[in-house]
C-alpha positions, 0 to 999 in steps of 0.5 A, spaced: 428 984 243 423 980 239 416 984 238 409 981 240 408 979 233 414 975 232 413 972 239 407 969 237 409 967 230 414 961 234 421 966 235 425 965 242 430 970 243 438 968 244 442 970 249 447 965 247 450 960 250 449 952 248 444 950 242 438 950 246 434 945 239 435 938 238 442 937 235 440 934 229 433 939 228 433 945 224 431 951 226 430 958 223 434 963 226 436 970 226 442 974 226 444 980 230 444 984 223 437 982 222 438 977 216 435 971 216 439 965 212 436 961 209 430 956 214 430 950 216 436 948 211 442 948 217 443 942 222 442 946 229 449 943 230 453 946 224 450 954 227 455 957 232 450 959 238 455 963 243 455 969 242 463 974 240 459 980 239 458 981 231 453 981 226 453 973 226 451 972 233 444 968 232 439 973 236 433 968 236 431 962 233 424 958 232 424 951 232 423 946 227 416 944 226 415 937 227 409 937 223 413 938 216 
């Protein structure tokens, strides 16, 4: 669960299922172990958005900024 904190700094919560990004965009993301590999370097289509139950499920992300 996201706080309010990072609710407003752009973080959405992932439940799995498809990429919910552009395919080609890179968005940060968040694993379920609290990591946060490195942002914005990672084409959203090489992550692995569904979820099997480990600490590598991706459990938020925050979409590319475009203004970059």
């Amino acid at each position: 669960m996201l706080t309010d904190e990072q609710r407003a700094a752009g973080w959405i919560e992932h439940v799995g299922g498809p990429c919910p990004v552009p395919l080609d965009s890179r968005p940060d993301v968040v694993f379920r172990n609290g990591s946060t590999p490195v942002q914005g370097m990672i084409d959203a289509e090489d992550w692995e958005w569904d979820h099997s139950d480990d600490d590598f499920d991706i459990i938020a992300y925050r979409p590319e900024n475009p203004h970059d």
